[in-house]
C-alpha positions as CSV (number, residue, x, y, z in Angstrom):
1,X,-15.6,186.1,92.4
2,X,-18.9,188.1,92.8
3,X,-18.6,187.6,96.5
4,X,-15.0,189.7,96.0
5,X,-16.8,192.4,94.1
6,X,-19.5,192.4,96.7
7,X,-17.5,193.0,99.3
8,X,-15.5,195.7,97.3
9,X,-19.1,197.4,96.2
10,X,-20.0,197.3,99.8
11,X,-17.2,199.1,101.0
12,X,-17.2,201.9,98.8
13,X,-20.8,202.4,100.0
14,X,-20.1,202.2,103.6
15,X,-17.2,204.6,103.4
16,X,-19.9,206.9,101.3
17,X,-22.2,206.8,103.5
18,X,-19.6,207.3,106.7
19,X,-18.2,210.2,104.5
20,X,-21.3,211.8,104.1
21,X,-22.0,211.6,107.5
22,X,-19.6,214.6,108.3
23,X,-20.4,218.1,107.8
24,X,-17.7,219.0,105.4
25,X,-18.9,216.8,102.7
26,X,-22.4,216.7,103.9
27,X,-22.1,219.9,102.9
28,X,-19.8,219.7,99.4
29,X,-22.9,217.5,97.9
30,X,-25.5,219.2,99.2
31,X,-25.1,222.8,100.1
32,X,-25.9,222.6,103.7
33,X,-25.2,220.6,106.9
34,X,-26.4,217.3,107.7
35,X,-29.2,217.2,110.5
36,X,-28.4,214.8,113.6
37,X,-31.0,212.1,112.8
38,X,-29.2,212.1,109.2
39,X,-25.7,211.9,110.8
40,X,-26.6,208.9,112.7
41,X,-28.0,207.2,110.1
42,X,-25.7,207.7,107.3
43,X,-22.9,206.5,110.3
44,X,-24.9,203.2,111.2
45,X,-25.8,202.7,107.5
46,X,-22.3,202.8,106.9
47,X,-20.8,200.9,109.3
48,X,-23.4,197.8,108.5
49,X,-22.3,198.1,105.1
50,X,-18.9,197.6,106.0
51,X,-19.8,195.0,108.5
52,X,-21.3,193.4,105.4
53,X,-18.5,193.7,103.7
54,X,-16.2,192.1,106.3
55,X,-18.6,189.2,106.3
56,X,-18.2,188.9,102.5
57,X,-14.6,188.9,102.9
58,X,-14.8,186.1,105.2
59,X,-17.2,184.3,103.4
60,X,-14.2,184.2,100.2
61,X,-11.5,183.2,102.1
62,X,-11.4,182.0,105.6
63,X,-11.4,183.8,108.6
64,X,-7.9,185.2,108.7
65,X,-7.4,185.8,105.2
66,X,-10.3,187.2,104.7
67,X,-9.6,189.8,107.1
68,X,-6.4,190.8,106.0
69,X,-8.7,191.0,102.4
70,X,-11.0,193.4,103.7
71,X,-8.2,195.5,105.3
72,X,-7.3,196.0,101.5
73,X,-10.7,196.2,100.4
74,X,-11.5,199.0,102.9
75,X,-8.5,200.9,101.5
76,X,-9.6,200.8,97.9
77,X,-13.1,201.5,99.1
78,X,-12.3,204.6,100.9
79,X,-9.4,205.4,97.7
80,X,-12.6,205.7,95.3
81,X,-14.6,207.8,97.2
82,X,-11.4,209.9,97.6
83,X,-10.9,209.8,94.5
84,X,-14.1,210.8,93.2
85,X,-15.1,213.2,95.9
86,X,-13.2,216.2,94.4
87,X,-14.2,215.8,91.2
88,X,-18.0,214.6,91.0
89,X,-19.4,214.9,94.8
90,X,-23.5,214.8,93.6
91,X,-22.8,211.7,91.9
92,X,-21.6,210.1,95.3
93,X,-24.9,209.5,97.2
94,X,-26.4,207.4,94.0
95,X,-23.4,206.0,92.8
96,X,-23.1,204.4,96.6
97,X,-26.6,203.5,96.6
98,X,-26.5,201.9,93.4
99,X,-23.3,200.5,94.4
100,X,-24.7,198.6,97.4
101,X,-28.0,197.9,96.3
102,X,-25.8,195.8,93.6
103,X,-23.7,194.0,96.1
104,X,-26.7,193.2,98.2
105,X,-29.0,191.5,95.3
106,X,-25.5,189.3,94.2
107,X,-25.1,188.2,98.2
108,X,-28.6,187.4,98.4
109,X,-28.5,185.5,95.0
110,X,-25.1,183.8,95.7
111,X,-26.4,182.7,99.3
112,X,-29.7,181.9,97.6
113,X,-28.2,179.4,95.2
């Protein structure tokens, strides 16, 4: 079960991080574009956390389950930064980071054990 939550914590961080990657919202949390080096790796952070997750997913269930799982768990992953994106944007960046620095230590102590 922490694996599922994992993977779920994982992609709300990588869709964060790919959201903040684009000027519109770069800009609606912090005032101002984001710089290219910044773009890149908020887009490359993001799409290893999602990689991540997909490997979470996989680890769960088997191979094809698991990826019909994380199609679902990409969804609600990208629904709660949807969601809270209107309504608290400068809580994004540490709620993400927080978020995946979470998922990370309960992979690494779940593979660990």
């Amino acid at each position: 079960m922490i694996i599922v939550w994992s993977a779920l914590a994982l992609s709300y961080a990588g869709m964060a991080g790919l959201c903040l990657a684009m000027d519109r919202h770069h800009g609606q949390v912090w005032g101002r574009d984001a710089a290219p080096p910044r773009r890149r790796g908020l887009r490359a952070g993001g799409a290893l956390l999602l990689a991540l997750s997909l490997w979470a997913c996989v680890t769960a269930w088997s191979g094809s389950v698991g990826f019909v799982a994380w199609l679902g768990v990409l969804a609600a992953g990208a629904l709660l930064v949807v969601g809270q994106l209107p309504y608290a944007p400068r809580l994004l960046p540490r709620s993400a980071a927080l978020a995946g620095a979470a998922a990370l230590a309960a992979l690494a102590w779940r593979v660990a054990a």
